[in-house]
C-alpha positions in Angstrom: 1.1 -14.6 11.6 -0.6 -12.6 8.7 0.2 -13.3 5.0 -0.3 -10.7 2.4 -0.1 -11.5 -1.4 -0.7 -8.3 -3.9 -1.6 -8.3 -7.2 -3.2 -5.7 -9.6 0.4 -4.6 -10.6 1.1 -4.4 -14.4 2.2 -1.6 -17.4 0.0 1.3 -18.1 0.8 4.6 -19.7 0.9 7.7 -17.7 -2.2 9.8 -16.8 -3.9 6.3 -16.2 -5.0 4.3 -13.2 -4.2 1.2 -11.6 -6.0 -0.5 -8.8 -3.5 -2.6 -6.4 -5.1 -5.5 -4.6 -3.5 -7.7 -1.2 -5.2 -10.4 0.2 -4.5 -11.0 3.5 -4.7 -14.9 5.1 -4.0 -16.0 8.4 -5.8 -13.1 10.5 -8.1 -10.6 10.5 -6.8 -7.5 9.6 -9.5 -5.7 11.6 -7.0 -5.1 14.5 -3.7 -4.1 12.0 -3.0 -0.7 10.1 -2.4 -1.5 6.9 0.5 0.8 4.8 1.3 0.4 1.0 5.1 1.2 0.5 7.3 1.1 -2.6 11.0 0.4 -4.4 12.3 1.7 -7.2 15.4 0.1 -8.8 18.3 1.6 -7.1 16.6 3.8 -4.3 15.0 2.6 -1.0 11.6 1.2 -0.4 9.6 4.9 0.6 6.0 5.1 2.3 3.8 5.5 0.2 0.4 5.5 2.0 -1.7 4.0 5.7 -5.0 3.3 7.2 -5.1 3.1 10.7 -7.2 0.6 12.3 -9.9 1.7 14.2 -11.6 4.7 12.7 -9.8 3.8 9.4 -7.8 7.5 9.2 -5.6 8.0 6.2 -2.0 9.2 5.7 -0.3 9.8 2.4 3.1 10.8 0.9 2.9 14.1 -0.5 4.2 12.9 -3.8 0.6 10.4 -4.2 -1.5 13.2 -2.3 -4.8 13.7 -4.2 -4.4 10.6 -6.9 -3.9 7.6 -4.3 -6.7 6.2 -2.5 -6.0 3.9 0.6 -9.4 1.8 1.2 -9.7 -1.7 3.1 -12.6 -3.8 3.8 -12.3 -5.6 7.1 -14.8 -8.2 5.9 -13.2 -9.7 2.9 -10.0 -9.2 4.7 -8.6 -6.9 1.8 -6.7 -3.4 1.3 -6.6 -1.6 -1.6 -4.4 0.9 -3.3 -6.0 3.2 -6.0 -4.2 5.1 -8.3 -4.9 7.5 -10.4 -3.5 10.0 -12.7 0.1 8.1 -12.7 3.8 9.1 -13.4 6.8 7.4 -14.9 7.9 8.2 -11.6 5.5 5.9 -10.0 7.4 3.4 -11.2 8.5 0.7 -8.7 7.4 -2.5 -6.5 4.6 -2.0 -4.5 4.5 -3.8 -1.3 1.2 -4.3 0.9 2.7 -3.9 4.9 0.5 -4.4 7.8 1.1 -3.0 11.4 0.3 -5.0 14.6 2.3 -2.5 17.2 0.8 0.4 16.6 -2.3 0.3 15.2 -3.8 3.2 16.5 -1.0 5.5 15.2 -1.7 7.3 11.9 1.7 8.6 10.7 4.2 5.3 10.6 6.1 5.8 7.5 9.2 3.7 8.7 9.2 0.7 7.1 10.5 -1.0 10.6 7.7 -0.2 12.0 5.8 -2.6 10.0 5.5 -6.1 11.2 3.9 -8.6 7.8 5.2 -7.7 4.3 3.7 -9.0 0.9 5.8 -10.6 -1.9 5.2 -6.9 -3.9 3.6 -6.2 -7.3 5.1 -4.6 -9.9 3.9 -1.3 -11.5 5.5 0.4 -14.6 4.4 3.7 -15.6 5.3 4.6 -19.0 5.4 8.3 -20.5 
């Protein structure tokens, strides 16, 4: 059983950054890929970015392409979510997901596919 909590969430105007935190407890994440997905009010929770274990490849969403920044560090048992140069658009819960099944795989962006879910942190941009 893994537990995620994220925090880092919070208001910031757009064109600024925000770095997303989650904390994982209960394993190591070392054998997981770790994805970053998000809801907006009214619309469904959309992929949003993943590190595959392993060699630590990346896959983004084409709407975060170039200002998000996936990074984990295996030793403190942490993923991170950078984001840069945000949009009102960006505007939703962000949820920290982790991936035991597949962990190899580099492009899971069904949220089914991911086994441990945070709690989700909130981000508002505004314009």
């Amino acid at each position: 059983q893994v537990h995620l909590v994220e925090s880092g969430g919070g208001l910031v105007q757009a064109g600024g950054s925000l770095r997303l935190s989650c904390a994982a407890s209960g394993r190591t994440l070392s054998g997981y890929a770790m994805g970053w997905f998000r809801q907006a009010p009214g619309k469904e929770r959309e992929f949003v970015a993943r590190m595959a274990g392993g060699y630590s490849r990346t896959y983004y969403a084409d709407s975060v392409k170039g200002r998000f920044t996936i990074s984990r560090d295996n030793a403190k048992n942490m993923v991170y979510l950078q984001m840069n140069s945000l949009k009102p658009e960006d505007t939703a819960v962000y949820y920290c997901a982790a991936d035991r099944t597949s962990p190899a795989s580099v492009v899971v962006i069904t949220s089914g596919s991911y086994d441990y879910w945070g709690q989700g942190t909130q981000v508002t941009v505004s314009s």
